[in-house]
N, C-alpha and C positions, 0 to 999 in steps of 0.2 A: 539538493538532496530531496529526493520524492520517498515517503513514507508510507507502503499501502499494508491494508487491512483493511476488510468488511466489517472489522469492529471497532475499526478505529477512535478514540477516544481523546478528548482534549489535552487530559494529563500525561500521554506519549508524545506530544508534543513537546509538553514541559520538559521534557528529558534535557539537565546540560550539559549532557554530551551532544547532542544535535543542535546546528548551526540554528541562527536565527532565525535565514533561510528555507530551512525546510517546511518544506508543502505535505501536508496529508490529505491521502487519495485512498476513497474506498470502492473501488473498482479498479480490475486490470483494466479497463476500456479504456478508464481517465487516464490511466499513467502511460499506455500508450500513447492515446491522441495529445497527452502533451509531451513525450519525447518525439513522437513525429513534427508537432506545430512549433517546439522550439529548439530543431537541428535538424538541420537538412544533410543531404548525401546519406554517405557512410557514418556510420556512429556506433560507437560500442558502448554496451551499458556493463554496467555487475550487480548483480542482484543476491545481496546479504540478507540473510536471513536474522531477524531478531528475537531471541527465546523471551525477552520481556511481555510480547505480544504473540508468543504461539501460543498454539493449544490443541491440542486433541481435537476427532472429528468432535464435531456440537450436533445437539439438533437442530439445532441452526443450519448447517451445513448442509440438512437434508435435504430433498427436493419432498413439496408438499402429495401426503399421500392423496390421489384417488377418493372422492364422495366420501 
């Protein structure tokens, strides 16, 4: 189980519902390059969304304004 958010945080980790196993990844990039470096071919993912860790835009979210 790959767990992303950009804000991700130690304590969603802790969640026991999630396997021991699960990884937290705070970029789409990482959780790409690790379903491409660990399954080759064809591979289908599913991508569930967790209301524990959403949240409205932030500003964070923003791109930095201009001077």
């Amino acid at each position: 189980m790959l767990l992303y958010s950009q804000y991700l945080q130690t304590r969603e980790l802790d969640n026991p519902y999630f396997p021991p196993e699960a990884v937290g990844l705070r970029s789409w990039h990482e959780v790409s390059e690790r379903l491409t470096r660990e399954h080759r071919g064809d591979v289908e993912v599913a991508v569930y969304p967790y209301a524990g860790i959403q949240h409205g835009l932030a500003r964070l979210d923003l791109p930095d304004e201009p001077g």
